[in-house]
Steps between C-alpha positions, in 0.01 A plus 500: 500500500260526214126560612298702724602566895236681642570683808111567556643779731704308747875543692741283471761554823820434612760325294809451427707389190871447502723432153788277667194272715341459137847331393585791263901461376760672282490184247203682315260394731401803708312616162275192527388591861255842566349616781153666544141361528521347198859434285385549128170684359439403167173617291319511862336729746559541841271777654264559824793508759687656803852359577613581845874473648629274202866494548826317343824540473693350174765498232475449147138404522250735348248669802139636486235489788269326210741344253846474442423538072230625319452416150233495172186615619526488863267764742513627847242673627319654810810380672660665809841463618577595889758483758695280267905470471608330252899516428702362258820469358627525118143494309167645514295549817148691446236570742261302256749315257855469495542461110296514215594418118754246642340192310280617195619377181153616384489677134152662605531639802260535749538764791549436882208702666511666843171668563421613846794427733616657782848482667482738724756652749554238767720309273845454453617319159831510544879324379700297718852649558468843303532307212546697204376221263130528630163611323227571739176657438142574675356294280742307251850495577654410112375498162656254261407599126546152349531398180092482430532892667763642366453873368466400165221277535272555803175647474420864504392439913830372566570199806321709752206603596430713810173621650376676802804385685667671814837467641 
């Protein structure tokens, strides 16, 4: 997604995402498939939104109530996160965005922006199986430092930007 999705204050409710229904495989495959509201954010803002009893259940398949990747630019804001489960298996899983930095090849680096958000207790981001091999977070559940982010090269701001944001 590259754009504007404006919210303008409403709830979305009730559903359900599930890796092996979206065809995900172990022939490289699984990394083509994400689950969330929206699969990839690129240089886009999503903001103005309440996400209520999202839940899925995958492998191999990058998880956030809002986006599966964040990259270059992208912003979340006045979002809020509730009664939501997502669980995954083997990747990232974030209570706004599973990964971010997983894509940018960018030598100018813009940061992802969370301003506002609120994940609040009712919650549960979780792994499937007590796997060991899981990165969850409140808000972003992996950071990839790619090659337009490595250490070396990003800005002073660095990948990330957070703001007024409660988990």
């Amino acid at each position: 997604f590259k754009g504007t999705f404006d919210g303008n204050g409403h709830t979305i409710k009730n559903f359900y995402q599930n890796t092996w229904e979206m065809k995900g495989d172990y022939n490289g495959n699984y990394y083509n498939t994400a689950m969330g509201l929206f699969a990839y954010v690129y240089n886009a803002t999503i903001k103005n939104l309440t996400v209520e009893n999202f839940s899925s259940d995958g492998e191999f398949t990058p998880t956030g109530v809002i986006a599966a990747y964040a990259d270059f630019g992208a912003t979340f804001e006045n979002i809020a996160i509730i009664h939501c489960n997502p669980r995954v298996y083997n990747i990232g899983n974030g209570g706004i965005v599973g990964c971010v930095g997983w894509y940018t090849k960018e030598t100018v680096y813009t940061p992802v922006k969370f301003e506002n958000i609120t994940v609040d207790n009712t919650n549960k981001i979780t792994a499937l199986w007590g796997s060991w091999d899981v990165a969850c977070g409140g808000i972003v559940g992996q950071y990839y430092p790619t090659s337009g982010q490595t250490s070396a090269n990003k800005p002073a701001n660095g990948g990330v930007h957070f703001e007024n944001c409660h988990v």
